[in-house]
C-alpha positions in Angstrom: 0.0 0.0 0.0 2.8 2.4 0.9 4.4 1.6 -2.3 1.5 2.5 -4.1 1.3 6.0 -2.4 4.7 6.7 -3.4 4.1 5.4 -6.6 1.1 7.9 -6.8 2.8 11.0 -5.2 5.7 10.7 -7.7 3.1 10.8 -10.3 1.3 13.9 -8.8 4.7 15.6 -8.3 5.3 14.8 -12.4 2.6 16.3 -13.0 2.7 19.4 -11.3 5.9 19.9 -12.6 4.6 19.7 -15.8 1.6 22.1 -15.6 4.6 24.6 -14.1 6.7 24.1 -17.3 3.7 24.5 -19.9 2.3 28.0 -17.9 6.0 29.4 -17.8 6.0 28.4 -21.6 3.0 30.2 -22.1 3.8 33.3 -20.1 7.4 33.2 -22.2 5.1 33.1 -25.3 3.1 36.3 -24.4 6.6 38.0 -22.8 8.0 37.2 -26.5 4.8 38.7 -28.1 5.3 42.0 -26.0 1.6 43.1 -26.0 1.3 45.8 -24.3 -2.3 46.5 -24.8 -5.1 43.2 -25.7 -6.5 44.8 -29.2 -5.9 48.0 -31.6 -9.3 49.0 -32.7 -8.3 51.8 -35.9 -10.8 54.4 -37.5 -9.7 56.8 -40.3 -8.9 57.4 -43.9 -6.6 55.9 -46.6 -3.6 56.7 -44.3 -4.3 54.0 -42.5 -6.5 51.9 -44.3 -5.3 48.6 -44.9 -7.5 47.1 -47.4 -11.5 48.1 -46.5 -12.2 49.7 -50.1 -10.9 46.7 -51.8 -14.2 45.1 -50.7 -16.2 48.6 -51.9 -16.7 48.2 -55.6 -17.9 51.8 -56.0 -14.9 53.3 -54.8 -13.0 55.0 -56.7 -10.5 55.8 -54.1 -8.1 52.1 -54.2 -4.8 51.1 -53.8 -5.1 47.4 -55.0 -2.9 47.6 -57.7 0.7 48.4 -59.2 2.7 50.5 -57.4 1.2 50.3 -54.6 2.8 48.0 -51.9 5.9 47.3 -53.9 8.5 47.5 -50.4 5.2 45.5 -48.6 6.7 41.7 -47.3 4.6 40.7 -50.4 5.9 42.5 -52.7 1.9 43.3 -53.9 -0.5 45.1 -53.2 -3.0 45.0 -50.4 -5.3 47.9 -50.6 -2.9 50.2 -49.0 -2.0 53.9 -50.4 1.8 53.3 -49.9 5.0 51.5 -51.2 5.2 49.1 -48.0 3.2 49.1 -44.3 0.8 52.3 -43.0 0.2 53.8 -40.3 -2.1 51.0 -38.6 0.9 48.7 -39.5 3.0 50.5 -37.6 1.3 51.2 -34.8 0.2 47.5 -34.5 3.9 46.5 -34.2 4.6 49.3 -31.8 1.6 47.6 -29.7 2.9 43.8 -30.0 -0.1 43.2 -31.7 -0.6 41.9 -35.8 -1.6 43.7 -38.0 -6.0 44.9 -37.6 -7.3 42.7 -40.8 -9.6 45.0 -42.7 -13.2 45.2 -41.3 -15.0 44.7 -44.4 -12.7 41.3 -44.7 -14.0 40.0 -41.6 -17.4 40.7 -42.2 -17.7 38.1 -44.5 -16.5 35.6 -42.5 -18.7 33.3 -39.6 -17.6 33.7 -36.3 -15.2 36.5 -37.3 -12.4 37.3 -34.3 -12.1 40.5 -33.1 -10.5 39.9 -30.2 -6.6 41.6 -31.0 -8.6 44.4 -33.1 -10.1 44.9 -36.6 -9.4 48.0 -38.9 -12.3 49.9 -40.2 -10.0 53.1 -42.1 -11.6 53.8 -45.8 -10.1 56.1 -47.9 -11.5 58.8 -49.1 -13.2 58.8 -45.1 -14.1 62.2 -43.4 -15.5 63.1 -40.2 -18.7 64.2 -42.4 -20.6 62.2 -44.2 -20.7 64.3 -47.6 -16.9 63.2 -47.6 -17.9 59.9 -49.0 -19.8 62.1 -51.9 -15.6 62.8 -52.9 -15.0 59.6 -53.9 -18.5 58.0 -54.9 -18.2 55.4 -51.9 -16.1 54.8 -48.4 -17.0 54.0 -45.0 -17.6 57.8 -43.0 -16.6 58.2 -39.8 -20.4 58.1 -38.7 -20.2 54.5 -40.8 -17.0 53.1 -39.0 -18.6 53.8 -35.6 -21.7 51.8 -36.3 -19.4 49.3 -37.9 -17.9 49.2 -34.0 -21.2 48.7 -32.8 -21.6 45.9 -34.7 -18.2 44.1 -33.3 -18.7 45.1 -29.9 -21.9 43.1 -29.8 -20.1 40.2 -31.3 -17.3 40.5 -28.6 -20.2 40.5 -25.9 -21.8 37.7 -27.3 -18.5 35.5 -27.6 -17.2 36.9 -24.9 -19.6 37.6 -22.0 -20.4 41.2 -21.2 -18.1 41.8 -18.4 -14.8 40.2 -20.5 -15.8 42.4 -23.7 -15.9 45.4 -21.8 -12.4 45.0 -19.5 -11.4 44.3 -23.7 -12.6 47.1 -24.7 -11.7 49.3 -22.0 -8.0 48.3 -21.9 -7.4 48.5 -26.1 -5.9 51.4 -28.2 -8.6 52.9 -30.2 -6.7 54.9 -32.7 -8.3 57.8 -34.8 -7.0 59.1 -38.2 -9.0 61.4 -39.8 -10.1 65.0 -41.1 -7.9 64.7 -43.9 -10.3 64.5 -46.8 -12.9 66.8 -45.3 -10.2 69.8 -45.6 -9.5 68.6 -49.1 -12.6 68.4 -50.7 -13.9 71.7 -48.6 -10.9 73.8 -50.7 -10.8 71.7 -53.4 -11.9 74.2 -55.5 -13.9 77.4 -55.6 -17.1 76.0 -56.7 -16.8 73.8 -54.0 -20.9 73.4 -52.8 -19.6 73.4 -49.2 -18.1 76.3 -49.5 -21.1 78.4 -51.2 -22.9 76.9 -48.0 -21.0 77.8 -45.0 -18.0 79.5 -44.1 -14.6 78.0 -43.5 -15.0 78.5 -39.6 -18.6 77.1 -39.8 -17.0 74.2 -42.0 -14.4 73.5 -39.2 -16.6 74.0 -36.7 -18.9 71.1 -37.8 -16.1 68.8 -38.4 -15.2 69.6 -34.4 -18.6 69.0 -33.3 -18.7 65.6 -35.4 -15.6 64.0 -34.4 -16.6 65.2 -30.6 -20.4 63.4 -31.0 -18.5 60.1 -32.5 -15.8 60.0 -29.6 -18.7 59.9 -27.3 -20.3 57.2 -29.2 -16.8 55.1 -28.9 -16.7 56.0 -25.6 -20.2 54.8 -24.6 -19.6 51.7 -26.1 -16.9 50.3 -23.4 -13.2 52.4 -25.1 -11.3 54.7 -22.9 -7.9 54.6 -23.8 -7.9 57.0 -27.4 -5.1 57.9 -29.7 -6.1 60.8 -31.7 -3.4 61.6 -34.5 -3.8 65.5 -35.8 -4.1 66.6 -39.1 -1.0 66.8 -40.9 0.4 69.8 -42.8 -1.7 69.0 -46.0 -1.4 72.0 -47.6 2.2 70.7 -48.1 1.5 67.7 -49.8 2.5 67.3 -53.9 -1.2 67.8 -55.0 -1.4 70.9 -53.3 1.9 72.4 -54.2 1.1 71.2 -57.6 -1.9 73.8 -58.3 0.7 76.5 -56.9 3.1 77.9 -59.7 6.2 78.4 -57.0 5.4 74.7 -55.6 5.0 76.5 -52.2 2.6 74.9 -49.6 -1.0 75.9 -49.6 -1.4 78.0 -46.1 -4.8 78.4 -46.9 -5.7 74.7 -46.3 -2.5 74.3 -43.9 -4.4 76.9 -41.5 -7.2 75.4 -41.0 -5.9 71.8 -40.7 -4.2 73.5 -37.6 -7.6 75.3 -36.4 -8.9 72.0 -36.6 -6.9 70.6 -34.5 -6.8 73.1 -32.0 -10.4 72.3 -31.8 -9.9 68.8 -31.4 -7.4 69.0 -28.5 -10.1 70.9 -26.7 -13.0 68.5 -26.8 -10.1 66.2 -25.5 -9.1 68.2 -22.9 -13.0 68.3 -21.8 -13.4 64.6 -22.0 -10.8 64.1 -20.0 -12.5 66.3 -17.2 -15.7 65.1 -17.6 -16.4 61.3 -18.8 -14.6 58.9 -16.1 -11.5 57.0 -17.5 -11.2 58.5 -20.7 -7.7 58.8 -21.4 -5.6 59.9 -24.5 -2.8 61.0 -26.8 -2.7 63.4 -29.3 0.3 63.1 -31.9 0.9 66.9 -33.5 1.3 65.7 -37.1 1.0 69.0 -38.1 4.5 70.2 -36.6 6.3 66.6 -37.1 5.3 66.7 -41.0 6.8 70.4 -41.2 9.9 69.3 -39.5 10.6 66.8 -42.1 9.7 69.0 -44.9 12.2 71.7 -43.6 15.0 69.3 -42.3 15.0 66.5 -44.4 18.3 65.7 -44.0 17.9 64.7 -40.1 14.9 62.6 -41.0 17.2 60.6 -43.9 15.4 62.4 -46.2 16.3 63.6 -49.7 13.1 64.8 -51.3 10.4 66.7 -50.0 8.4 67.8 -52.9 8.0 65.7 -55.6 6.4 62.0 -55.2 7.8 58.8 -55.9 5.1 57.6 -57.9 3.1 59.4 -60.0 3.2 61.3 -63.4 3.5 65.3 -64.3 4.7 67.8 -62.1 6.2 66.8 -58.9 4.5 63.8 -60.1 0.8 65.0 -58.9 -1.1 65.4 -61.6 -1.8 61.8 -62.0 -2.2 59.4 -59.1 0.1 56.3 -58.7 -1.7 53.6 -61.4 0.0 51.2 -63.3 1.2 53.3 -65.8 3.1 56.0 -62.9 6.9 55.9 -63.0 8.2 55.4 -59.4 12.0 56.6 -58.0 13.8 53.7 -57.8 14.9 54.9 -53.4 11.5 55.2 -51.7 13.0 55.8 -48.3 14.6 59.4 -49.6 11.1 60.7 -50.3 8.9 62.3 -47.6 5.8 61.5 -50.1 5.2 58.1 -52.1 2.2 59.7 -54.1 0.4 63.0 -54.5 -0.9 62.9 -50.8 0.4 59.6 -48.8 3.8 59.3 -47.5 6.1 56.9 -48.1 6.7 53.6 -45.9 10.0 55.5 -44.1 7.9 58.8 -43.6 4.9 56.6 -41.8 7.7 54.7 -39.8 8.7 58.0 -38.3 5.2 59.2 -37.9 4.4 56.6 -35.6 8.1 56.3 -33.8 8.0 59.9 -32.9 3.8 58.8 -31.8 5.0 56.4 -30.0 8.2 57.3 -27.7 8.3 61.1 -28.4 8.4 63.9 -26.2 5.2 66.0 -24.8 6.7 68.7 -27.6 5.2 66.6 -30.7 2.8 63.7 -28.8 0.5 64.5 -25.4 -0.3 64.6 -22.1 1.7 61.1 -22.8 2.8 58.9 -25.7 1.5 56.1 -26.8 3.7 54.2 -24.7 2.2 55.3 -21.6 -1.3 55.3 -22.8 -0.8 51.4 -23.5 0.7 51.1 -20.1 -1.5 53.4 -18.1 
């Protein structure tokens, strides 16, 4: 009998150590992953869109062909407007997490996992819903949100109410955006928005919609927000194009940056008022500038002109099949006549990520995540 105790407690003690080896395993698996946050959940436009409008046949705002994703680990393209990774690819690495597959991907498939994020960026987006008017179809702001709806009743189902909100509450919801709504607002002078309202009035109601669809976000279980600001777009090739010195165009330029000063506030009042909320706000404005005007500390070479594209500073035709592209992509700031380059969105997002309260605040990325 005793023998058979000993027998058994040398089993039991076999076993025990076994269960310890497989959780260290496991907890050296997750370690190795470095996820720092459970999910990226991304909104916005073609900056960060990563292959929604592939599945919109109306669209006429795509990246699914040649040039596009030439430096990507494919070597094809995906439905991003760049030579390699985004934005949301970036960021997702930054995070430990893969890549957010596109939304409109996912919605197509049973039982669909959302549970390390989903992307729902369209290009041709704006905060406004005319936006999608632009480029005859692409998922709005107002559009991605309910699309967010829609997956955070999934996660409750699969996951139980209480598990899908500590998900939701503990993710990166990250928010690119506004872009397209400048654009097409002084895209030209017979622009129907801008018969209608003023440009103060315009920017106003781009402020008030981005504040009504954080709350919506927020309602529905997300507290930790990354808001990246409207770039410099007046600086883009498309816009210097229409200029005969190739200068920037203030005009859009300065109210991209009265946008964003109206965005910070609604942040800074959110962050006052609706418990948890939490965020960082990357100044792309500034950053862009910086690279423009000191290329050379950035490993830049061109600022201007576009890698791929035809015309002057290749902006007068969009990067199709029959663009010519520069043969070194990381010397340009810009790969077509409004997206930057693979190198350019790598900075973007390092800068997002570790910077200093100067360019990225109250805190970086990094100590959203960890917050």
């Amino acid at each position: 009998m005793a023998q058979i105790v000993k027998v058994h407690t040398v089993q039991v003690t076999k076993i025990i150590l076994y269960l310890i080896l497989i959780m260290l395993m496991l907890s050296m698996k997750v370690a190795s992953r470095g996820e720092l946050v459970p999910a990226l959940f991304m909104f916005g436009d073609s900056l960060a869109d990563v292959g929604n409008n592939n599945h919109l046949p109306l669209s006429l705002t795509r990246a699914d062909f040649p040039h596009n994703g030439l430096d990507f680990p494919t070597h094809k393209p995906t439905g991003r407007f760049s030579n390699g990774k985004n934005a949301a690819d970036f960021l997702a690495d930054k995070l430990g997490l893969p890549s957010a597959p596109p939304y409109l991907y996912l919605a197509h498939i049973k039982n669909s996992n959302f549970s390390t994020g989903v992307n729902f960026a369209s290009g041709g987006a704006g905060i406004l819903d005319g936006t999608d008017q632009l480029y005859r179809q692409s998922l709005t702001m107002n559009k991605q949100v309910q699309c967010y709806a829609t997956v955070q009743e999934t996660l409750v189902q699969q996951l139980g109410q209480a598990k899908a909100n500590e998900l939701l509450s503990k993710s990166i919801i990250a928010i690119v955006i506004g872009s397209n709504d400048i654009l097409g607002y002084f895209g030209s002078s017979s622009s129907s928005q801008m018969q209608q309202t003023t440009p103060q009035e315009f920017v106003t109601s781009m402020v008030q919609g981005i504040e009504e669809q954080l709350k919506n976000i927020y309602d529905l279980g997300a507290r930790k927000f990354v808001l990246i600001g409207i770039a410099s777009v007046g600086c883009s090739p498309a816009q210097r194009r229409k200029n005969k010195t190739e200068d920037c165009n203030e005009i859009a330029n300065y109210w991209a940056f009265k946008y964003n000063q109206g965005l910070l506030s609604v942040l800074q009042e959110f962050k006052s008022v609706l418990q948890g909320f939490r965020y960082s706000y990357f100044n792309t404005y500034d950053v862009l500038l910086n690279l423009i005007q000191q290329p050379a500390t950035y490993g830049f070479k061109e600022v201007k002109e576009a890698c791929c594209g035809l015309g002057i500073l290749k902006a007068r035709v969009a990067c199709l099949p029959i663009a010519t592209y520069c043969a070194n992509r990381s010397d340009h700031v810009f790969w077509d006549f409004y997206h930057p380059t693979e190198a350019a969105y790598r900075i973007f997002i390092d800068i997002a990520f570790d910077g200093p309260e100067q360019y990225v605040f109250p805190v970086n990325i990094r100590e959203l995540a960890s917050s």
